[in-house]
N, CA, C and O atoms as CSV, one atom per row, in Angstrom:
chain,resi,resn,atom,element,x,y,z
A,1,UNK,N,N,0.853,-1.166,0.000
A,1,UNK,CA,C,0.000,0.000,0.000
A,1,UNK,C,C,0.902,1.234,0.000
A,1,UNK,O,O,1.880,1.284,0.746
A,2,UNK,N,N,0.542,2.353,-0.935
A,2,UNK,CA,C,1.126,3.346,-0.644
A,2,UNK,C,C,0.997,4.438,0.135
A,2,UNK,O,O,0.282,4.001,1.036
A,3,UNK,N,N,1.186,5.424,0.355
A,3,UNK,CA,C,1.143,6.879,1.055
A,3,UNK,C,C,-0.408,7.342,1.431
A,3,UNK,O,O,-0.993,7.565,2.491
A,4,UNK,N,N,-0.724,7.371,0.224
A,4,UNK,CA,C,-2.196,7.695,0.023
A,4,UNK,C,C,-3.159,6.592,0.781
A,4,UNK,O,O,-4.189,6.895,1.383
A,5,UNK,N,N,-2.723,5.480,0.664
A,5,UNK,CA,C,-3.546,3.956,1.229
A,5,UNK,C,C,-3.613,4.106,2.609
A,5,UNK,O,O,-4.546,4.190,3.408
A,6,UNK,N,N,-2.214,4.121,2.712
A,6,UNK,CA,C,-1.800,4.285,4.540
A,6,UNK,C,C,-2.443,5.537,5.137
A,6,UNK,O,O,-2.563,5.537,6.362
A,7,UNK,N,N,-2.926,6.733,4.375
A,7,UNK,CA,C,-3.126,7.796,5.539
A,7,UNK,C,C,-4.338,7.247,5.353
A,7,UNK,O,O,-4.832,6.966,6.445
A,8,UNK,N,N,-5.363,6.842,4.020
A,8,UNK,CA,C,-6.671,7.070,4.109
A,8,UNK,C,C,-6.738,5.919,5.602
A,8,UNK,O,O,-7.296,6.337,6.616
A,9,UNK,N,N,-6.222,4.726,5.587
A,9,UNK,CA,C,-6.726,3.573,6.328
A,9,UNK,C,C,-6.622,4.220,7.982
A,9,UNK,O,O,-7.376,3.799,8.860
A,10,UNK,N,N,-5.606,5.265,8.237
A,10,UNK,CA,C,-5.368,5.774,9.556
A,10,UNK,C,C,-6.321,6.869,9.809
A,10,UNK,O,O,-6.569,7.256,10.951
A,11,UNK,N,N,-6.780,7.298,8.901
A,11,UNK,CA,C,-7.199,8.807,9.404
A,11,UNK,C,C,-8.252,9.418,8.356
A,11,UNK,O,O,-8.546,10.606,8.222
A,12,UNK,N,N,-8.959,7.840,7.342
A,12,UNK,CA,C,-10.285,8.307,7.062
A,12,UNK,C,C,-11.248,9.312,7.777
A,12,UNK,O,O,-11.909,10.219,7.272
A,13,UNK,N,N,-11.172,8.985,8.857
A,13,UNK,CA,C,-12.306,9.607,9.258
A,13,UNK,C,C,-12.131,10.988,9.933
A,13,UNK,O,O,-12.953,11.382,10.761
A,14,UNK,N,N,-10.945,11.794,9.537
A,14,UNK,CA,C,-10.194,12.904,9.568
A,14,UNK,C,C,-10.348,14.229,8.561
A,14,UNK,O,O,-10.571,15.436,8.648
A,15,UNK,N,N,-9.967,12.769,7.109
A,15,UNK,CA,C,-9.676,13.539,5.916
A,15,UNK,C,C,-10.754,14.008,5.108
A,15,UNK,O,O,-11.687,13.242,4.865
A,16,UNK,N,N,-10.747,14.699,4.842
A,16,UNK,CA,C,-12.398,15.760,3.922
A,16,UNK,C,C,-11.538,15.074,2.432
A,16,UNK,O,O,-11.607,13.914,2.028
A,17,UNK,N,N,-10.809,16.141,1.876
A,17,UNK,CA,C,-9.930,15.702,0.723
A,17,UNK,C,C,-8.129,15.253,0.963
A,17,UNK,O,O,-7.234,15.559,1.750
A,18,UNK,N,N,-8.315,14.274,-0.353
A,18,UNK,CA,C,-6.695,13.747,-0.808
A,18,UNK,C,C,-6.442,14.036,-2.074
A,18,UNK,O,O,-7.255,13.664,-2.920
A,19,UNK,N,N,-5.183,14.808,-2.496
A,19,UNK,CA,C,-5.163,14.714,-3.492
A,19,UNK,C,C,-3.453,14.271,-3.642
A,19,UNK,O,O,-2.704,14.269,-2.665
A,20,UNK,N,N,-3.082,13.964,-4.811
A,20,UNK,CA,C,-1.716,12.965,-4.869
A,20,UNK,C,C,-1.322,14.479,-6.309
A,20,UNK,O,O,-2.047,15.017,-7.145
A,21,UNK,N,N,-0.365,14.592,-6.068
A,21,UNK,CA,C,0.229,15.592,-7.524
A,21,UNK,C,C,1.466,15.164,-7.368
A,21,UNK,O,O,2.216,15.094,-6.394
A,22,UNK,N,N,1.592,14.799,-8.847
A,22,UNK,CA,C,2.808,14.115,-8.944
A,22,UNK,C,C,3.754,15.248,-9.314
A,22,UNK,O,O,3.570,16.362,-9.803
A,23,UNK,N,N,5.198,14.350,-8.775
A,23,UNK,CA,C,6.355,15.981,-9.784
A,23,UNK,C,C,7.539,15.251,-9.883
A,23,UNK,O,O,7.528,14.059,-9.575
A,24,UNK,N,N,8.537,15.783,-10.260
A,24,UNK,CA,C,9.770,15.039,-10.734
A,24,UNK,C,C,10.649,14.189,-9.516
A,24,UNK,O,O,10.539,14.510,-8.333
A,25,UNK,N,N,11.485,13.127,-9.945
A,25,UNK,CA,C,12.506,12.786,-9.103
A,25,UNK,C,C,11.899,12.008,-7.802
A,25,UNK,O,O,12.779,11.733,-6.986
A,26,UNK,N,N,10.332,11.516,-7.364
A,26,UNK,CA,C,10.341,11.178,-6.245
A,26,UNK,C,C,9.995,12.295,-5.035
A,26,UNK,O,O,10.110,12.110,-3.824
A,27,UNK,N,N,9.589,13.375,-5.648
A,27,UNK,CA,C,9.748,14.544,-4.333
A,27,UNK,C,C,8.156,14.317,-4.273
A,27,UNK,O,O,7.440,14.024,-5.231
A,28,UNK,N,N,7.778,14.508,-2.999
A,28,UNK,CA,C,6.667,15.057,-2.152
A,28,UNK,C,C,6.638,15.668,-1.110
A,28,UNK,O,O,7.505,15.178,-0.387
A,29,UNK,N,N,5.964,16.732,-0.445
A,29,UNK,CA,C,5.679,17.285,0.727
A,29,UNK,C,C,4.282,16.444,1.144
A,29,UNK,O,O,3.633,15.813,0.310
A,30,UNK,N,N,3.930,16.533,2.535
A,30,UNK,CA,C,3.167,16.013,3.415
A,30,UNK,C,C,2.677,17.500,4.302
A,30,UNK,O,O,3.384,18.007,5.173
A,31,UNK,N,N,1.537,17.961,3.933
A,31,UNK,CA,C,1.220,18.876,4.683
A,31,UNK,C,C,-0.460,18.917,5.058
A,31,UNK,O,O,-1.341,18.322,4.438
A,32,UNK,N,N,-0.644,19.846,6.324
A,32,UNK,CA,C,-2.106,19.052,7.382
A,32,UNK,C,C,-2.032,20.487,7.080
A,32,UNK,O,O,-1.010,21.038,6.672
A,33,UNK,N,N,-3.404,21.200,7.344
A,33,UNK,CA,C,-4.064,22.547,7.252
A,33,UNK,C,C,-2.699,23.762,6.935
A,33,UNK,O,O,-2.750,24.918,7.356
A,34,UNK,N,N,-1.816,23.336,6.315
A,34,UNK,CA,C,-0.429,24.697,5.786
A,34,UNK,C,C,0.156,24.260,6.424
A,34,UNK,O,O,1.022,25.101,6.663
A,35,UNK,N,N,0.462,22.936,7.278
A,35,UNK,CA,C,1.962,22.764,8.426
A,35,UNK,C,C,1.887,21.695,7.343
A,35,UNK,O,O,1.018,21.029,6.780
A,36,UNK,N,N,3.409,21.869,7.316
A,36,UNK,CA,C,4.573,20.986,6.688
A,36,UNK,C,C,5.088,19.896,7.582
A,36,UNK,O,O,6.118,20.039,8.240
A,37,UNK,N,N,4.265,18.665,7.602
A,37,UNK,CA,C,4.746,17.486,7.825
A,37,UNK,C,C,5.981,16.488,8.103
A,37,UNK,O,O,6.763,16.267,9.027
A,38,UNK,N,N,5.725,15.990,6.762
A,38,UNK,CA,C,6.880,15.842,5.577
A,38,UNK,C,C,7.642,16.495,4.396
A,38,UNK,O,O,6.820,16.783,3.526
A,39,UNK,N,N,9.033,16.872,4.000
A,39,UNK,CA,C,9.347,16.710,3.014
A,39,UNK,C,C,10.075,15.361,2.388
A,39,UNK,O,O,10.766,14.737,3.194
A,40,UNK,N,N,10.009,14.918,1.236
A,40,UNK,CA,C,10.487,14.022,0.785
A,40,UNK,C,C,11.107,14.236,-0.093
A,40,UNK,O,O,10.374,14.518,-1.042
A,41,UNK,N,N,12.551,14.277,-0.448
A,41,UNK,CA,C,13.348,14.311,-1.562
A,41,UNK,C,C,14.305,13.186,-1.785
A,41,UNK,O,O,15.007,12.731,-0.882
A,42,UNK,N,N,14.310,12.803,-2.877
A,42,UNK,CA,C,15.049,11.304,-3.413
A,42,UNK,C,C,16.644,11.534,-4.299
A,42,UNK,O,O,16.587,11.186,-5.479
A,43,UNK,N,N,17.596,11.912,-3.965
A,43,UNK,CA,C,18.530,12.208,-4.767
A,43,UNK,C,C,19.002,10.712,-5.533
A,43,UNK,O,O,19.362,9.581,-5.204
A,44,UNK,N,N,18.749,11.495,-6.741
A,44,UNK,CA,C,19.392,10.530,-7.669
A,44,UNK,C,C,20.590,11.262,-8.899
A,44,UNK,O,O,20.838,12.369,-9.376
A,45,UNK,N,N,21.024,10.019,-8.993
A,45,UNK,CA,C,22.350,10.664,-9.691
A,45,UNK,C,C,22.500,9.781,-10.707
A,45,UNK,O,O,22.142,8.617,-10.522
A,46,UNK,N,N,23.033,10.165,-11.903
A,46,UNK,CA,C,22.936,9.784,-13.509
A,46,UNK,C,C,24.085,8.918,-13.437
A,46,UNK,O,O,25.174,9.310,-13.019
A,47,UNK,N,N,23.869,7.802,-13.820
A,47,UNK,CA,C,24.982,6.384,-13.866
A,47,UNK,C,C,25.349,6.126,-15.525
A,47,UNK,O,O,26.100,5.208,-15.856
């Protein structure tokens, strides 16, 4: 299950909306009413 799976299953009954926006490289933020959670950044490097 991913990100989205795991919060709905914890905290359905919390969440009004989810939305998933994707963007380059693996990055996401995690944020609750404008507080910043999570950031997530994935460094990758060209082989």
């Amino acid at each position: 299950m991913g990100a989205a799976g795991d919060l709905l299953a914890n905290y359905q009954h919390v969440i009004e909306d989810l939305r998933l926006v994707t963007a380059e490289n693996g990055v996401f933020d995690v944020t609750v009413d404008n507080v910043i959670l999570l950031l997530q950044r994935r460094n990758r490097t060209a082989r």
